[in-house]
PyMOL commands that place a pseudoatom at each C-alpha (Angstrom):
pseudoatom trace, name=CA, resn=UNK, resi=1, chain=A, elem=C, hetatm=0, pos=[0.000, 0.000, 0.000]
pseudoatom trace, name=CA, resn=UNK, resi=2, chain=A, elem=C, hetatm=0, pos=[1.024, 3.440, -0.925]
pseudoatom trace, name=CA, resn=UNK, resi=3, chain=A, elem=C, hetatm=0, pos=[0.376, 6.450, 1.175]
pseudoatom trace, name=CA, resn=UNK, resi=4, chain=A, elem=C, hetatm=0, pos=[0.902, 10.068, 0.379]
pseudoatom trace, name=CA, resn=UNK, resi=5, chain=A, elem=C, hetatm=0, pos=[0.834, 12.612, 2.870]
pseudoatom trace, name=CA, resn=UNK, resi=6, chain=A, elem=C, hetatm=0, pos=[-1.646, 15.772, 2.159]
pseudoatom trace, name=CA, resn=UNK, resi=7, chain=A, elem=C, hetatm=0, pos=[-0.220, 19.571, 2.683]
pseudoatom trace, name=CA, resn=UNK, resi=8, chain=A, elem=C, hetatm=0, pos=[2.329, 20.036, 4.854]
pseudoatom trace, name=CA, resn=UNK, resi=9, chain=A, elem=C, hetatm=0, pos=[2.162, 16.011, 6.471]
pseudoatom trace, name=CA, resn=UNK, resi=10, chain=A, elem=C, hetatm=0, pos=[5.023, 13.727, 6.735]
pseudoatom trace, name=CA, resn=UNK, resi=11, chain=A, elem=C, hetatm=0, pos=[5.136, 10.323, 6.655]
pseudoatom trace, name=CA, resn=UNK, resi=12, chain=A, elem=C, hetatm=0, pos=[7.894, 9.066, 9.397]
pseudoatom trace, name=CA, resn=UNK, resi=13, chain=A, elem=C, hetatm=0, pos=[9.947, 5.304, 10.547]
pseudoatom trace, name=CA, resn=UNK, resi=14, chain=A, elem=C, hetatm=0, pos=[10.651, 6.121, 13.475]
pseudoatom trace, name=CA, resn=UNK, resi=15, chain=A, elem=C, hetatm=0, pos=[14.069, 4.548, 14.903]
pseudoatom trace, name=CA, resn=UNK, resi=16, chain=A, elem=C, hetatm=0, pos=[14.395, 1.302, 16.306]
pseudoatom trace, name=CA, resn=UNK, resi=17, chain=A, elem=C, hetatm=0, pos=[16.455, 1.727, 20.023]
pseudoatom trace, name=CA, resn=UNK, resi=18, chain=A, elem=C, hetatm=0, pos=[18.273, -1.684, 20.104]
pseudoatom trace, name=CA, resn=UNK, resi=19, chain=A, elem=C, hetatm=0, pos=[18.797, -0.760, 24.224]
pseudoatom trace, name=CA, resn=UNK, resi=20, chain=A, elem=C, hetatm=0, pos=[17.081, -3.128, 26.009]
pseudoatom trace, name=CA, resn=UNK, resi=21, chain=A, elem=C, hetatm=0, pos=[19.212, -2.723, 29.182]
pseudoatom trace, name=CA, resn=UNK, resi=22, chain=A, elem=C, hetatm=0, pos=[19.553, -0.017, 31.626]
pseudoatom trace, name=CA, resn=UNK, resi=23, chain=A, elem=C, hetatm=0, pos=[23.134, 1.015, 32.221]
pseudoatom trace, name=CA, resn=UNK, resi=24, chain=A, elem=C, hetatm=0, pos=[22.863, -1.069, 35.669]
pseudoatom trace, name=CA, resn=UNK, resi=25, chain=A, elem=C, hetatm=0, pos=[21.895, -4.305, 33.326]
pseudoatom trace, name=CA, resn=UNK, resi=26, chain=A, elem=C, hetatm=0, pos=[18.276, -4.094, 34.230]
pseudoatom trace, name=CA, resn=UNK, resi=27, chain=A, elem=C, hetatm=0, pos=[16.679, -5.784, 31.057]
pseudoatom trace, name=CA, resn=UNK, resi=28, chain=A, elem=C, hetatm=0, pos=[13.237, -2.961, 30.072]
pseudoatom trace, name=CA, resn=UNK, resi=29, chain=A, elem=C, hetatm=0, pos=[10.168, -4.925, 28.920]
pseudoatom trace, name=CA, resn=UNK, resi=30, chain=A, elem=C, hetatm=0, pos=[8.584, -3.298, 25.861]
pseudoatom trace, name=CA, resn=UNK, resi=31, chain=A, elem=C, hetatm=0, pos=[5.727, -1.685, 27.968]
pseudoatom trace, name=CA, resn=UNK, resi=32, chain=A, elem=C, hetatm=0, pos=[8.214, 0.226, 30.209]
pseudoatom trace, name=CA, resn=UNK, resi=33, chain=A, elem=C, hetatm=0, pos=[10.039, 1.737, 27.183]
pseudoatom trace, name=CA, resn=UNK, resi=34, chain=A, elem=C, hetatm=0, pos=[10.226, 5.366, 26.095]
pseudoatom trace, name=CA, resn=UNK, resi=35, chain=A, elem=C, hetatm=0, pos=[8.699, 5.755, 22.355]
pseudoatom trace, name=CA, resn=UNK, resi=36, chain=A, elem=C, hetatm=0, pos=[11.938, 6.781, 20.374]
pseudoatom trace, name=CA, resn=UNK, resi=37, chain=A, elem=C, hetatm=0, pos=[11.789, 10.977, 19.291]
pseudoatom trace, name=CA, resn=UNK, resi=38, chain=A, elem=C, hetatm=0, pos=[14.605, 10.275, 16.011]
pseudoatom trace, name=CA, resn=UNK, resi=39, chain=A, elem=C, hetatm=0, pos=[13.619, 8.676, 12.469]
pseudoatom trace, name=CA, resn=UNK, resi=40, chain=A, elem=C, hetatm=0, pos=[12.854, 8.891, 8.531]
pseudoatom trace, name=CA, resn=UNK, resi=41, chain=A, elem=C, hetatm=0, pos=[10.722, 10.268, 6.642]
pseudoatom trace, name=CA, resn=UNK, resi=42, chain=A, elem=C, hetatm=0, pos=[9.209, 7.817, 4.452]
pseudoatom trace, name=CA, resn=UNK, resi=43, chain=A, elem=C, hetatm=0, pos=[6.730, 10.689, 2.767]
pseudoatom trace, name=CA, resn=UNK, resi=44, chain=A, elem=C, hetatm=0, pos=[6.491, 14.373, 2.168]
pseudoatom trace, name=CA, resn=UNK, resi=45, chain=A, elem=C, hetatm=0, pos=[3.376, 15.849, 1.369]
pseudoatom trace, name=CA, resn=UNK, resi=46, chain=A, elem=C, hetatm=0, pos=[3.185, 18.831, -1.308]
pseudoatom trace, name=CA, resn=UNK, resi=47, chain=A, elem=C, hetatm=0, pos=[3.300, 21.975, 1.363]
pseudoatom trace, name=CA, resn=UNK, resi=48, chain=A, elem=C, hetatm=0, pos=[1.455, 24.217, 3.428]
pseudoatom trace, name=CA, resn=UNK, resi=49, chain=A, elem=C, hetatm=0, pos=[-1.003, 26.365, 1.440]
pseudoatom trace, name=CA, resn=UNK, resi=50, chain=A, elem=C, hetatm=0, pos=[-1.471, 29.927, 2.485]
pseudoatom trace, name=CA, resn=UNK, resi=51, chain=A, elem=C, hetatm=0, pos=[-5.054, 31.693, 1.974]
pseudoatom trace, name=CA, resn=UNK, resi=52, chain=A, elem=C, hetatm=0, pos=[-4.176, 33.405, -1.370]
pseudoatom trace, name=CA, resn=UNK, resi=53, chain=A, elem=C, hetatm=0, pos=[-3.238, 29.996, -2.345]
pseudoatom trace, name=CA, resn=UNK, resi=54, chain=A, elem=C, hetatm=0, pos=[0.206, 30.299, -2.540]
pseudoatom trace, name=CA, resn=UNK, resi=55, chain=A, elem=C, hetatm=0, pos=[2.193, 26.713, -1.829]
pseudoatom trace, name=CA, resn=UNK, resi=56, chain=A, elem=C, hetatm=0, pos=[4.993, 27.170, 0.639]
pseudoatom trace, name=CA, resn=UNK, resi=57, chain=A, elem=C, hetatm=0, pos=[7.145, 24.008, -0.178]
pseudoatom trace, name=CA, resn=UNK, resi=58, chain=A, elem=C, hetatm=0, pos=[8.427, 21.660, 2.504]
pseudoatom trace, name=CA, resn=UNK, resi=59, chain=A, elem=C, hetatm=0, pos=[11.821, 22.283, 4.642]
pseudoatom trace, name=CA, resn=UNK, resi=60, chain=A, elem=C, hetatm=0, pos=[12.602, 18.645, 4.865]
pseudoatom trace, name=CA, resn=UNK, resi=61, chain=A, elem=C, hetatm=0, pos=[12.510, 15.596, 2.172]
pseudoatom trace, name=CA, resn=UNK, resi=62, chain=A, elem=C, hetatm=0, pos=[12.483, 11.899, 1.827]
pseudoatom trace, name=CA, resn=UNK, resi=63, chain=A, elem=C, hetatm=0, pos=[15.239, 10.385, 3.651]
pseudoatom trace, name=CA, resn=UNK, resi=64, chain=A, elem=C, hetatm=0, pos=[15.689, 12.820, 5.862]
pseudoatom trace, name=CA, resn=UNK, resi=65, chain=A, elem=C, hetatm=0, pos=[16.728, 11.493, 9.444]
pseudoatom trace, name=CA, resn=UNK, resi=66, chain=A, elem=C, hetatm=0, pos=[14.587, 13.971, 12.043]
pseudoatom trace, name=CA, resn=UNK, resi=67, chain=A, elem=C, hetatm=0, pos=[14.169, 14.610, 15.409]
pseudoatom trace, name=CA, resn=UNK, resi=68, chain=A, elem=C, hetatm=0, pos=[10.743, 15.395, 16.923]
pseudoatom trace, name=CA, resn=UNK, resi=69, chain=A, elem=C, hetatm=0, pos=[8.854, 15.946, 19.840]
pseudoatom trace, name=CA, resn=UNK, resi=70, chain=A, elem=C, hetatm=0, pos=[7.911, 13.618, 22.086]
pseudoatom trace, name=CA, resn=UNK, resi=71, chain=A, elem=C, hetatm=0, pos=[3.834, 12.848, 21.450]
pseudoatom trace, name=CA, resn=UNK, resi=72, chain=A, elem=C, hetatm=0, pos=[4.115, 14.041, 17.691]
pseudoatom trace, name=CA, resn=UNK, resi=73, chain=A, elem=C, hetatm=0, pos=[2.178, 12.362, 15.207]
pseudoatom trace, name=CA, resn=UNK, resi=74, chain=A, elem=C, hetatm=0, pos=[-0.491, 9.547, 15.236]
pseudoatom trace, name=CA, resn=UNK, resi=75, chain=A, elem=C, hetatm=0, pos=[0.651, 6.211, 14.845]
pseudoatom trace, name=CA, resn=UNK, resi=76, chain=A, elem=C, hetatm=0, pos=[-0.515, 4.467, 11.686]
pseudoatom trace, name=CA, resn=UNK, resi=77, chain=A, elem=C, hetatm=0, pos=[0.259, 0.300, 10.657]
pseudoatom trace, name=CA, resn=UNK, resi=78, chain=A, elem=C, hetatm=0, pos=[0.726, -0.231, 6.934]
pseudoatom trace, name=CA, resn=UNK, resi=79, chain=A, elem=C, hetatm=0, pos=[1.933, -3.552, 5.870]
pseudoatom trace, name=CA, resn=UNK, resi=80, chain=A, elem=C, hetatm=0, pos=[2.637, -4.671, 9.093]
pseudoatom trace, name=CA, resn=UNK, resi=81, chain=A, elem=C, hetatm=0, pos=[5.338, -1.919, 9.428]
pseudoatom trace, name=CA, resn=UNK, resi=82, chain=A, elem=C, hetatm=0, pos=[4.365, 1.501, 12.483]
pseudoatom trace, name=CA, resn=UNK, resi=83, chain=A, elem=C, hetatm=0, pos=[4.930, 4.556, 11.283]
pseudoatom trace, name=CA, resn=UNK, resi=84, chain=A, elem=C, hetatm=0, pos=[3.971, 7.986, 12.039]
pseudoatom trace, name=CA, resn=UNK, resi=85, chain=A, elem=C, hetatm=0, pos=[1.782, 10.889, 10.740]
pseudoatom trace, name=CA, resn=UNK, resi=86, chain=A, elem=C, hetatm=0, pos=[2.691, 14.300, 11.780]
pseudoatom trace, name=CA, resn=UNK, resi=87, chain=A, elem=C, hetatm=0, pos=[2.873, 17.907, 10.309]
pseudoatom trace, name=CA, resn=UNK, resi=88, chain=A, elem=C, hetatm=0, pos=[5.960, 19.643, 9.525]
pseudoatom trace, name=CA, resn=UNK, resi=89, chain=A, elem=C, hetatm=0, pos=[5.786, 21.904, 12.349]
pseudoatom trace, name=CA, resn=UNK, resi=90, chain=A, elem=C, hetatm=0, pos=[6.150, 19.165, 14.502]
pseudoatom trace, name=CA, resn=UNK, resi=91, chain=A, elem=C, hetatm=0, pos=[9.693, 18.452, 13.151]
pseudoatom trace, name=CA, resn=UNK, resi=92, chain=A, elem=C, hetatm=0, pos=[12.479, 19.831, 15.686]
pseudoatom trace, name=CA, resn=UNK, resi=93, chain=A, elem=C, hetatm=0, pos=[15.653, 19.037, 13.399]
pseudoatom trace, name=CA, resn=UNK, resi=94, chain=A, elem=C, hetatm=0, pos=[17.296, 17.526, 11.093]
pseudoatom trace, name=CA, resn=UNK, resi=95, chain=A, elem=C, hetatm=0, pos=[20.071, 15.701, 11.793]
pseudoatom trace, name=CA, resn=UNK, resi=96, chain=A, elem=C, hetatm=0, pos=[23.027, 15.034, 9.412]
for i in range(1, 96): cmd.bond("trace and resi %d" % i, "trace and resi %d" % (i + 1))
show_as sticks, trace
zoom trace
């Protein structure tokens, strides 16, 4: 399946933490862990559209690694694989 984010959306992977022990060796069980705030973007959309409708393209592109903020986005399945939805705005950085 195919998805294209409208306006000024992103379509994000977050990153996978491979830490699954504390630094004292204390193994985390999935439930305890903090959602990772780095990944991909997958997806742009086309940009934000002013009201004279003027298109103000996007900042960031595809393959872009990102940081964002903590409870950005809504978390969508496709093909078995999470990913997130989440406006531009809601991108902190871009990390290269």
């Amino acid at each position: 399946m195919t998805i294209t984010p409208l306006a000024d959306r992103v379509l994000v992977k977050p990153s996978e933490d491979l830490e699954e022990k504390s630094s004292g060796g204390i193994i985390i069980p999935d439930t305890a862990k903090e959602k990772p705030m780095k990944g991909e973007i997958r997806e742009v959309g086309s940009g934000r559209q002013t009201e004279d409708g003027k298109v103000i393209p996007m900042t960031v592109k595809k393959g872009d690694k990102i940081l964002y903020g903590k409870y950005s986005g809504t978390e969508i399945k496709i093909d078995g694989e999470e990913l997130l939805i989440m406006r531009e705005s809601d991108v902190l950085a871009i990390v290269k």
